[in-house]
C-alpha atoms as one frame of an Amber mdcrd trajectory, in Angstrom:
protein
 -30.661  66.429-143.158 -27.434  65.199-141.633 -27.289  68.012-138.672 -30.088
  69.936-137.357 -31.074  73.859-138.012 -30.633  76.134-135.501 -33.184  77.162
-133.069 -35.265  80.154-134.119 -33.811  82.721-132.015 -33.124  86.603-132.766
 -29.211  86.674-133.594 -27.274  88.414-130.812 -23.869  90.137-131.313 -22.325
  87.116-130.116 -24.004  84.467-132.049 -23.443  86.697-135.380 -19.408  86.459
-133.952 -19.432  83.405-133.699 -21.050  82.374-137.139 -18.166  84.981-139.176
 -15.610  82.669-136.831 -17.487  79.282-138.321 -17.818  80.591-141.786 -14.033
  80.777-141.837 -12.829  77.934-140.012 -12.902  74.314-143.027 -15.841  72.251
-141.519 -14.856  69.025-139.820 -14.686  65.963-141.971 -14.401  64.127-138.311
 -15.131  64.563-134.814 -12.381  64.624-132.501 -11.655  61.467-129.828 -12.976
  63.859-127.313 -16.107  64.491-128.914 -16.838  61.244-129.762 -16.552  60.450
-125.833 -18.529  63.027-124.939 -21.713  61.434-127.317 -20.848  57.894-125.332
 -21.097  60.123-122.025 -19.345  57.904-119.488 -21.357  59.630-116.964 -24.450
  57.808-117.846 -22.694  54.451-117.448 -23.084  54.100-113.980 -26.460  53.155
-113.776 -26.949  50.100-115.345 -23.645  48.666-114.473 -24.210  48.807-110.828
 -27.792  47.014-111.400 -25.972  44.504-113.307 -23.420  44.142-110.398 -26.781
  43.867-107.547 -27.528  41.112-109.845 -23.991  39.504-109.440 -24.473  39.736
-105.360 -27.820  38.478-105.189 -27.224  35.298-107.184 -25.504  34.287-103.755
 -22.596  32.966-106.405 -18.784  33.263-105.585 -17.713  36.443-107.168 -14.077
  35.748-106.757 -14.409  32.571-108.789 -16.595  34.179-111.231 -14.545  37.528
-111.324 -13.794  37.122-115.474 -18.114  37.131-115.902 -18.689  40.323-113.880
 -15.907  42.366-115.317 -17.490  41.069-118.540 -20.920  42.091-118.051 -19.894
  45.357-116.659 -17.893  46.334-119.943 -21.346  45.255-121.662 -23.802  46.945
-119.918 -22.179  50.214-119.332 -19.166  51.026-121.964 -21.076  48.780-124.933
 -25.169  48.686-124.505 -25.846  52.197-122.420 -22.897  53.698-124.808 -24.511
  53.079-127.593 -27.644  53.824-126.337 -26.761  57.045-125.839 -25.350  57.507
-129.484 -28.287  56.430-130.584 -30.490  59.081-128.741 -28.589  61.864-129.458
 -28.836  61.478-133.350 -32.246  60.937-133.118 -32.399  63.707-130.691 -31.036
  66.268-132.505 -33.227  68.907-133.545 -34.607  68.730-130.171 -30.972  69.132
-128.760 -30.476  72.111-130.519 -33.041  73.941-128.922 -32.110  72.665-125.293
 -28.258  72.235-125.121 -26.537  73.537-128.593 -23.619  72.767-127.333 -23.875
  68.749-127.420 -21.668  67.171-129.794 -24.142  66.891-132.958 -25.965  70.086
-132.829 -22.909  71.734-132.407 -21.366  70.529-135.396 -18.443  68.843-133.423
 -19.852  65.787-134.722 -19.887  66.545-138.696 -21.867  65.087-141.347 -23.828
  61.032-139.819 -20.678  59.970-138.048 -23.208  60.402-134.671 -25.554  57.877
-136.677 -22.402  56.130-137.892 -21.087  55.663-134.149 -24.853  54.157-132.739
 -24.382  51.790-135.314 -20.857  50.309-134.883 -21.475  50.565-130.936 -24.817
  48.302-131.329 -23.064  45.594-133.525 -19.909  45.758-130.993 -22.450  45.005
-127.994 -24.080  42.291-129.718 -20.538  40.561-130.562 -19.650  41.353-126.852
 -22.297  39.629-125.850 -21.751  36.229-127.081 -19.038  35.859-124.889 -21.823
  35.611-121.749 -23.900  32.760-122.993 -27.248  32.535-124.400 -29.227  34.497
-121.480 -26.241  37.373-121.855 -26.567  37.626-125.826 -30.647  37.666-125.206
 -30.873  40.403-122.447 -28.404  42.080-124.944 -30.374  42.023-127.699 -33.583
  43.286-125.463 -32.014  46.222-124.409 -30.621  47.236-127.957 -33.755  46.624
-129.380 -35.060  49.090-126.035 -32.670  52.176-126.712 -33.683  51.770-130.916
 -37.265  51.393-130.161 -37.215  53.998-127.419 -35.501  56.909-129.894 -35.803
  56.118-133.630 -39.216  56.331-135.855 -40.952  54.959-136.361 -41.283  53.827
-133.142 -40.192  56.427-131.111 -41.003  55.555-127.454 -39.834  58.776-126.127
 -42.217  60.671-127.447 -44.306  59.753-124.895 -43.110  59.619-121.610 -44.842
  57.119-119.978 -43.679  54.378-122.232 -40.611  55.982-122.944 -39.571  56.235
-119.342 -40.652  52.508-118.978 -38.720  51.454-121.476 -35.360  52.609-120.338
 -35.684  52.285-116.748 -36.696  48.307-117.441 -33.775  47.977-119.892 -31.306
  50.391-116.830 -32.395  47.989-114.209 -34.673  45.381-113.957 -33.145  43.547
-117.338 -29.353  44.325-115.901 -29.757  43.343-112.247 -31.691  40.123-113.829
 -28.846  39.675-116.518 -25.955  39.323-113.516 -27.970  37.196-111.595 -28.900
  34.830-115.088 -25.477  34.657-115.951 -23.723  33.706-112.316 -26.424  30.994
-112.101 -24.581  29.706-115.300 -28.314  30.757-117.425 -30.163  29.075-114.966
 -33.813  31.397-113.504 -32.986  34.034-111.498 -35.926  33.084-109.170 -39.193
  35.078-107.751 -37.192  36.843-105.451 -34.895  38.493-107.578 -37.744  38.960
-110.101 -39.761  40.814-108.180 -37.170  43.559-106.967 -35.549  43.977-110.086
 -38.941  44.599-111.501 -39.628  46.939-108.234 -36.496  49.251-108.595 -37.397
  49.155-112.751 -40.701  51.409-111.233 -38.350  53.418-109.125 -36.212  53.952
-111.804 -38.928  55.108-114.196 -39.384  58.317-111.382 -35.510  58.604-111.619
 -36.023  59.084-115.831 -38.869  61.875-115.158 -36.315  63.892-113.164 -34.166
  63.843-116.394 -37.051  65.301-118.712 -37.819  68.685-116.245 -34.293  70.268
-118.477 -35.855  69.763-121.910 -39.655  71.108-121.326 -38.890  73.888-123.799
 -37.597  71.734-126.950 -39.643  68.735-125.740 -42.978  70.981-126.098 -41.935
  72.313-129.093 -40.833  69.576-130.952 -43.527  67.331-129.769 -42.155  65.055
-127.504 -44.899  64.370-124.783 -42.367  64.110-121.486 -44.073  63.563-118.196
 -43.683  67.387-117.311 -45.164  68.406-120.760 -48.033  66.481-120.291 -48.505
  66.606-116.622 -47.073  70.262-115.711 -43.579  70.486-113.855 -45.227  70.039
-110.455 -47.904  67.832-111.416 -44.757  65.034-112.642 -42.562  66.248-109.639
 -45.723  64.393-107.694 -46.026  61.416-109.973 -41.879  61.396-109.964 -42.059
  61.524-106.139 -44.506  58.680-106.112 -42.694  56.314-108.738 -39.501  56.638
-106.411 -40.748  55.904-103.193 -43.429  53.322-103.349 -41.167  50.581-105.003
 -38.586  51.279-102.064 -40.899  50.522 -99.340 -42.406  47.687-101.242 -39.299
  46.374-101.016 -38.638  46.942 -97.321 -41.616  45.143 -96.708 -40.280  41.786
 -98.642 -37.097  42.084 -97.319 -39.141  41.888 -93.984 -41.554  39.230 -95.062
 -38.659  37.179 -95.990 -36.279  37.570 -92.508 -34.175  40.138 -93.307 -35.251
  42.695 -90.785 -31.785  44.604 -91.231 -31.615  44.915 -94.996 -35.699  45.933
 -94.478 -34.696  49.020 -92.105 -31.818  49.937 -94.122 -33.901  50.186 -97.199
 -36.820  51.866 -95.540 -33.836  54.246 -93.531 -32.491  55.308 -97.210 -36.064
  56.251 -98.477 -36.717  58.308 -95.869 -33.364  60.608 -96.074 -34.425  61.134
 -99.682 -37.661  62.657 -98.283 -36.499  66.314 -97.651 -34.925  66.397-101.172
 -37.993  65.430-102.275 -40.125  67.975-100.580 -38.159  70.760-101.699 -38.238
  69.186-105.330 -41.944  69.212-105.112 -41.861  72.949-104.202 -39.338  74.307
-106.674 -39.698  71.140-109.546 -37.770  72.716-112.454 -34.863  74.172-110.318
 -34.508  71.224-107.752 -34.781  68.465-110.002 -31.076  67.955-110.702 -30.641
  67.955-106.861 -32.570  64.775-106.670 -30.695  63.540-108.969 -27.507  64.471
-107.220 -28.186  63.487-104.215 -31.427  61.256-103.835 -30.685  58.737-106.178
 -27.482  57.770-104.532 -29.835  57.255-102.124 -31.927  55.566-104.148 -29.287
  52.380-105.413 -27.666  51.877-102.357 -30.710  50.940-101.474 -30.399  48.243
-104.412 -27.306  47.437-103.029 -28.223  46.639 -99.577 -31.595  44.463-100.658
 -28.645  42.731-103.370 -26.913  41.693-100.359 -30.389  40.968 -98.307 -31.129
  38.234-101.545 -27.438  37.269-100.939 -27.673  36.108 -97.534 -30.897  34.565
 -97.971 -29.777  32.493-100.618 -26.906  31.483 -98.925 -29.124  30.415 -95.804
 -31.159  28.368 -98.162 -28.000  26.483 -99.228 -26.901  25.910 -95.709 -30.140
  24.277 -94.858 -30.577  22.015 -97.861 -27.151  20.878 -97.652 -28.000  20.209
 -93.456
Protein backbone atom coordinates (compact mmCIF):
# COMPACT_ATOMS: atom_id res chain seq x y z
CA UNK A 1 0.00 0.00 0.00
CA UNK A 2 1.54 3.23 -1.20
CA UNK A 3 -0.27 5.60 1.60
CA UNK A 4 -1.64 4.54 4.79
CA UNK A 5 -5.56 4.03 5.89
CA UNK A 6 -7.00 6.27 8.04
CA UNK A 7 -7.19 5.92 11.69
CA UNK A 8 -10.31 4.17 12.95
CA UNK A 9 -12.17 7.00 14.23
CA UNK A 10 -16.12 7.73 14.20
CA UNK A 11 -16.53 10.29 11.15
CA UNK A 12 -17.41 13.77 12.42
CA UNK A 13 -19.29 16.41 10.34
CA UNK A 14 -16.09 17.83 9.52
CA UNK A 15 -14.10 14.91 8.49
CA UNK A 16 -17.23 13.71 6.22
CA UNK A 17 -16.68 17.68 4.69
CA UNK A 18 -13.69 17.30 4.14
CA UNK A 19 -13.68 13.79 2.36
CA UNK A 20 -16.85 15.24 -0.31
CA UNK A 21 -14.01 18.26 -0.75
CA UNK A 22 -11.17 15.33 -1.51
CA UNK A 23 -13.44 13.20 -3.54
CA UNK A 24 -13.73 16.15 -5.91
CA UNK A 25 -10.50 17.72 -6.01
CA UNK A 26 -7.94 15.23 -9.09
CA UNK A 27 -5.45 13.51 -6.64
CA UNK A 28 -1.89 14.76 -6.79
CA UNK A 29 0.39 13.09 -9.24
CA UNK A 30 3.22 15.21 -7.17
CA UNK A 31 3.86 16.83 -4.02
CA UNK A 32 4.42 20.38 -4.01
CA UNK A 33 8.21 22.03 -3.27
CA UNK A 34 6.71 22.92 0.01
CA UNK A 35 5.71 19.62 0.94
CA UNK A 36 8.57 18.00 -0.03
CA UNK A 37 10.49 20.46 2.50
CA UNK A 38 8.34 19.89 5.04
CA UNK A 39 9.24 15.71 4.88
CA UNK A 40 13.19 16.99 4.94
CA UNK A 41 12.04 19.17 8.09
CA UNK A 42 14.87 21.69 8.32
CA UNK A 43 14.02 21.94 11.87
CA UNK A 44 15.58 18.69 12.71
CA UNK A 45 18.86 19.74 11.08
CA UNK A 46 20.23 21.47 13.80
CA UNK A 47 21.28 18.81 15.83
CA UNK A 48 23.74 16.97 14.22
CA UNK A 49 25.29 19.83 12.45
CA UNK A 50 26.25 21.62 15.53
CA UNK A 51 27.88 18.18 16.91
CA UNK A 52 29.66 18.03 13.74
CA UNK A 53 30.81 21.71 14.21
CA UNK A 54 32.00 20.77 18.35
CA UNK A 55 33.97 18.34 16.44
CA UNK A 56 35.53 21.07 14.13
CA UNK A 57 36.53 23.20 17.51
CA UNK A 58 37.87 20.49 19.42
CA UNK A 59 40.30 19.21 16.79
CA UNK A 60 42.24 22.46 18.00
CA UNK A 61 42.64 22.90 13.89
CA UNK A 62 42.50 26.42 12.18
CA UNK A 63 38.97 26.82 11.12
CA UNK A 64 39.66 29.79 8.98
CA UNK A 65 42.10 27.77 6.90
CA UNK A 66 39.90 24.86 6.86
CA UNK A 67 36.62 26.96 6.33
CA UNK A 68 35.76 24.97 2.69
CA UNK A 69 35.74 21.35 5.09
CA UNK A 70 33.30 22.66 7.73
CA UNK A 71 30.85 24.30 5.42
CA UNK A 72 31.18 20.90 3.71
CA UNK A 73 30.43 18.69 6.47
CA UNK A 74 27.70 20.88 7.67
CA UNK A 75 25.74 20.62 4.22
CA UNK A 76 26.35 16.71 4.85
CA UNK A 77 25.32 16.13 8.09
CA UNK A 78 22.33 18.30 8.32
CA UNK A 79 20.70 19.19 4.68
CA UNK A 80 22.01 15.53 3.13
CA UNK A 81 22.33 12.58 5.99
CA UNK A 82 19.61 13.90 8.82
CA UNK A 83 17.40 15.01 5.57
CA UNK A 84 17.20 11.97 4.37
CA UNK A 85 16.94 10.41 7.45
CA UNK A 86 13.99 11.94 8.06
CA UNK A 87 12.44 10.91 4.59
CA UNK A 88 13.21 7.78 5.35
CA UNK A 89 11.29 7.62 8.75
CA UNK A 90 8.37 9.13 7.71
CA UNK A 91 7.59 6.52 4.89
CA UNK A 92 8.26 3.91 7.07
CA UNK A 93 6.34 5.72 9.64
CA UNK A 94 3.32 6.12 8.07
CA UNK A 95 0.55 4.22 9.33
CA UNK A 96 1.75 5.16 12.64
CA UNK A 97 1.70 8.91 11.51
CA UNK A 98 -1.68 8.73 10.63
CA UNK A 99 -2.89 8.00 13.87
CA UNK A 100 -0.62 10.71 15.66
CA UNK A 101 -0.26 13.74 13.26
CA UNK A 102 -2.57 13.20 9.94
CA UNK A 103 -1.54 16.11 8.85
CA UNK A 104 2.28 15.18 7.96
CA UNK A 105 3.03 15.20 4.43
CA UNK A 106 2.42 11.32 3.57
CA UNK A 107 -0.55 10.51 5.60
CA UNK A 108 -2.07 13.42 4.40
CA UNK A 109 -1.85 12.62 0.93
CA UNK A 110 0.27 15.80 0.14
CA UNK A 111 2.84 13.41 -0.69
CA UNK A 112 0.94 11.11 -3.42
CA UNK A 113 1.60 7.72 -4.50
CA UNK A 114 5.97 6.44 -3.14
CA UNK A 115 7.43 9.79 -4.06
CA UNK A 116 8.08 9.93 0.12
CA UNK A 117 9.96 6.47 -0.51
CA UNK A 118 11.18 7.90 -3.81
CA UNK A 119 12.71 11.10 -1.98
CA UNK A 120 14.66 8.77 1.05
CA UNK A 121 16.14 7.19 -1.74
CA UNK A 122 17.60 9.94 -3.99
CA UNK A 123 18.54 11.89 -0.62
CA UNK A 124 20.67 8.67 0.63
CA UNK A 125 22.56 8.26 -2.76
CA UNK A 126 23.07 12.27 -2.83
CA UNK A 127 24.74 11.98 0.80
CA UNK A 128 26.86 9.22 -0.13
CA UNK A 129 28.18 11.18 -3.39
CA UNK A 130 28.50 14.24 -1.01
CA UNK A 131 30.51 12.50 0.96
CA UNK A 132 33.37 11.61 -1.13
CA UNK A 133 34.31 14.99 -1.30
CA UNK A 134 35.55 14.67 2.71
CA UNK A 135 37.95 11.83 2.39
CA UNK A 136 37.83 8.33 3.39
CA UNK A 137 36.88 8.88 7.27
CA UNK A 138 33.94 11.46 5.83
CA UNK A 139 32.53 8.85 3.16
CA UNK A 140 32.78 6.05 6.19
CA UNK A 141 30.99 8.00 9.04
CA UNK A 142 28.59 8.70 6.06
CA UNK A 143 27.88 5.49 5.24
CA UNK A 144 27.41 4.55 9.22
CA UNK A 145 24.88 6.90 9.74
CA UNK A 146 22.83 6.01 6.49
CA UNK A 147 23.07 2.61 7.25
CA UNK A 148 21.74 4.02 11.15
CA UNK A 149 18.53 5.99 9.91
CA UNK A 150 17.70 2.59 7.34
CA UNK A 151 18.37 0.20 10.05
CA UNK A 152 16.70 2.33 12.68
CA UNK A 153 13.14 2.65 10.50
CA UNK A 154 12.80 0.03 7.73
CA UNK A 155 12.02 -3.94 8.27
CA UNK A 156 13.22 -5.83 8.65
CA UNK A 157 15.27 -4.33 10.96
CA UNK A 158 13.36 -1.82 12.42
CA UNK A 159 15.30 -0.39 15.42
CA UNK A 160 12.59 1.87 16.46
CA UNK A 161 10.45 -0.47 17.44
CA UNK A 162 12.13 -0.71 20.41
CA UNK A 163 13.20 2.18 22.06
CA UNK A 164 16.12 1.40 23.73
CA UNK A 165 18.04 0.49 20.66
CA UNK A 166 16.22 2.72 18.61
CA UNK A 167 17.02 5.75 20.69
CA UNK A 168 20.71 4.50 20.71
CA UNK A 169 20.93 4.32 17.40
CA UNK A 170 20.08 7.82 16.42
CA UNK A 171 21.46 9.68 19.20
CA UNK A 172 25.08 7.81 18.34
CA UNK A 173 24.59 8.55 14.61
CA UNK A 174 23.13 12.73 15.93
CA UNK A 175 26.23 13.06 17.96
CA UNK A 176 28.85 11.00 18.93
CA UNK A 177 29.56 9.84 15.02
CA UNK A 178 29.15 13.80 13.90
CA UNK A 179 31.18 15.53 16.61
CA UNK A 180 33.84 12.52 15.86
CA UNK A 181 33.39 13.04 11.98
CA UNK A 182 34.55 17.05 12.30
CA UNK A 183 37.20 16.28 14.46
CA UNK A 184 38.44 13.05 11.88
CA UNK A 185 38.27 15.17 9.05
CA UNK A 186 40.21 18.57 10.41
CA UNK A 187 42.93 16.15 11.59
CA UNK A 188 43.17 15.43 7.75
CA UNK A 189 41.63 11.42 8.78
CA UNK A 190 44.01 11.18 11.34
CA UNK A 191 42.32 9.61 15.28
CA UNK A 192 40.37 11.91 16.90
CA UNK A 193 42.04 10.86 20.22
CA UNK A 194 40.64 9.51 23.81
CA UNK A 195 39.59 12.75 24.69
CA UNK A 196 37.33 13.53 22.09
CA UNK A 197 36.20 9.87 22.12
CA UNK A 198 35.05 9.77 25.26
CA UNK A 199 32.73 12.98 25.21
CA UNK A 200 31.36 12.42 21.99
CA UNK A 201 30.44 9.03 23.23
CA UNK A 202 29.19 10.86 26.65
CA UNK A 203 26.79 13.47 24.99
CA UNK A 204 25.68 10.24 22.46
CA UNK A 205 24.06 8.96 26.20
CA UNK A 206 22.71 12.40 26.78
CA UNK A 207 21.35 12.54 23.59
CA UNK A 208 19.60 9.17 23.81
CA UNK A 209 17.39 11.05 26.97
CA UNK A 210 16.94 13.97 24.44
CA UNK A 211 15.25 11.11 21.76
CA UNK A 212 12.86 9.76 24.73
CA UNK A 213 11.46 13.29 25.10
CA UNK A 214 10.49 13.01 21.35
CA UNK A 215 8.49 9.60 21.81
CA UNK A 216 6.01 11.06 24.94
CA UNK A 217 3.74 12.72 21.47
CA UNK A 218 3.25 9.35 19.79
CA UNK A 219 2.23 6.97 22.93
CA UNK A 220 -1.17 6.53 21.31
CA UNK A 221 -0.08 5.28 17.64
CA UNK A 222 3.19 3.91 19.08
CA UNK A 223 1.02 1.47 21.45
CA UNK A 224 -1.16 0.70 18.91
CA UNK A 225 0.87 -0.02 16.17
CA UNK A 226 3.43 -1.78 18.18
CA UNK A 227 6.24 0.27 18.44
CA UNK A 228 7.77 -0.33 22.00
CA UNK A 229 8.93 3.59 22.79
CA UNK A 230 10.48 4.15 26.16
CA UNK A 231 7.08 5.63 27.51
CA UNK A 232 5.12 2.56 26.14
CA UNK A 233 7.17 0.29 27.81
CA UNK A 234 8.15 2.16 30.85
CA UNK A 235 4.89 4.44 31.52
CA UNK A 236 5.14 8.32 30.76
CA UNK A 237 6.62 9.01 34.20
CA UNK A 238 8.51 5.98 34.62
CA UNK A 239 10.73 7.22 31.06
CA UNK A 240 10.41 10.95 32.20
CA UNK A 241 12.84 9.35 35.16
CA UNK A 242 15.01 7.24 32.93
CA UNK A 243 14.93 10.48 30.34
CA UNK A 244 15.95 12.67 33.31
CA UNK A 245 18.73 10.30 34.16
CA UNK A 246 20.16 9.73 30.50
CA UNK A 247 20.46 13.68 30.31
CA UNK A 248 22.15 14.53 33.29
CA UNK A 249 24.64 11.92 34.21
CA UNK A 250 26.71 12.22 30.90
CA UNK A 251 26.85 16.12 31.63
CA UNK A 252 28.44 15.84 34.90
CA UNK A 253 30.62 13.04 33.74
CA UNK A 254 31.86 15.38 31.64
CA UNK A 255 32.39 18.23 34.10
CA UNK A 256 34.37 15.98 35.98
CA UNK A 257 36.97 15.29 32.88
CA UNK A 258 36.99 18.61 31.94
CA UNK A 259 38.22 19.00 35.64
CA UNK A 260 40.50 16.03 35.70
CA UNK A 261 42.11 17.38 32.69
CA UNK A 262 42.71 21.41 33.87
CA UNK A 263 39.97 22.99 32.60
CA UNK A 264 38.30 24.10 35.77
CA UNK A 265 36.26 26.85 33.74
CA UNK A 266 34.84 24.76 30.92
CA UNK A 267 34.13 22.06 34.11
CA UNK A 268 31.86 24.80 36.00
CA UNK A 269 30.31 25.97 32.93
CA UNK A 270 29.21 22.53 32.02
CA UNK A 271 28.18 21.54 35.49
CA UNK A 272 26.42 25.48 35.69
CA UNK A 273 24.29 24.48 32.39
CA UNK A 274 23.10 21.09 33.92
CA UNK A 275 21.93 22.50 36.77
CA UNK A 276 19.58 25.37 35.08
CA UNK A 277 18.04 22.45 33.21
CA UNK A 278 17.08 21.03 36.65
CA UNK A 279 13.75 22.93 37.29
CA UNK A 280 12.59 22.04 33.72
CA UNK A 281 13.26 18.82 34.58
CA UNK A 282 11.39 18.61 37.80
CA UNK A 283 8.35 19.93 36.43
CA UNK A 284 8.77 17.41 33.40
CA UNK A 285 8.91 14.66 35.89
CA UNK A 286 5.61 15.90 37.43
CA UNK A 287 3.51 16.60 34.36
CA UNK A 288 5.70 14.06 31.68
CA UNK A 289 3.28 14.06 28.71
CA UNK A 290 2.45 17.86 28.83
CA UNK A 291 6.02 19.20 29.78
CA UNK A 292 7.99 17.16 27.60
CA UNK A 293 8.18 19.54 24.64
CA UNK A 294 9.30 22.20 27.21
CA UNK A 295 12.44 20.28 27.78
CA UNK A 296 12.89 20.15 24.60
CA UNK A 297 12.44 23.84 24.12
CA UNK A 298 14.29 24.97 26.53
CA UNK A 299 16.62 22.30 28.29
CA UNK A 300 18.31 21.04 25.47
CA UNK A 301 19.64 24.37 24.44
CA UNK A 302 20.90 23.90 27.57
CA UNK A 303 21.97 20.77 26.97
CA UNK A 304 24.57 21.53 23.60
CA UNK A 305 25.91 24.55 24.72
CA UNK A 306 27.15 22.56 27.05
CA UNK A 307 28.84 20.58 24.01
CA UNK A 308 29.94 23.69 22.90
CA UNK A 309 31.75 24.93 25.83
CA UNK A 310 33.59 21.28 26.61
CA UNK A 311 34.37 21.65 22.33
CA UNK A 312 36.21 24.65 23.22
CA UNK A 313 37.60 23.06 26.73
CA UNK A 314 39.27 20.07 24.13
CA UNK A 315 40.27 23.15 22.03
CA UNK A 316 42.40 24.83 24.41
CA UNK A 317 43.82 21.80 25.72
CA UNK A 318 44.99 20.72 22.55
CA UNK A 319 46.38 23.81 21.76
CA UNK A 320 48.38 23.79 25.19
CA UNK A 321 49.69 20.44 24.22
CA UNK A 322 51.09 21.94 20.99
CA UNK A 323 52.66 24.83 22.76
CA UNK A 324 54.55 22.55 25.02
CA UNK A 325 55.83 20.02 22.51
CA UNK A 326 56.89 22.62 20.24
CA UNK A 327 58.79 24.38 23.71
Amino acid sequence: MDTPPLAHTPPSQASLASAVHAARVAPLSRPSWRTVAELLKPITWFPPMWAFACGVVASGQDIGANWALLLLGLVLTGPLVCASSQAVNDWFDRHVDAINEPNRPIPSGRMPGRWGLGIAIAWTVLSLIWATLMGPWGFAACALAIALSWAYSAPPVRLKNNGWWGNSACALSYEGLAWLTGTAVMLGGAWPGPHSVALALLYSVGAHGIMTLNDFKAIEGDRRMGVASLPVQLGAHGAARMACVFMLVPQVVVALLLAHWQLPWHSSAVLALAVLQGPLMLKFLRQPVERALHVSAFGVPLFVSGMMVSAWGLRQLSLLQQTVGVA
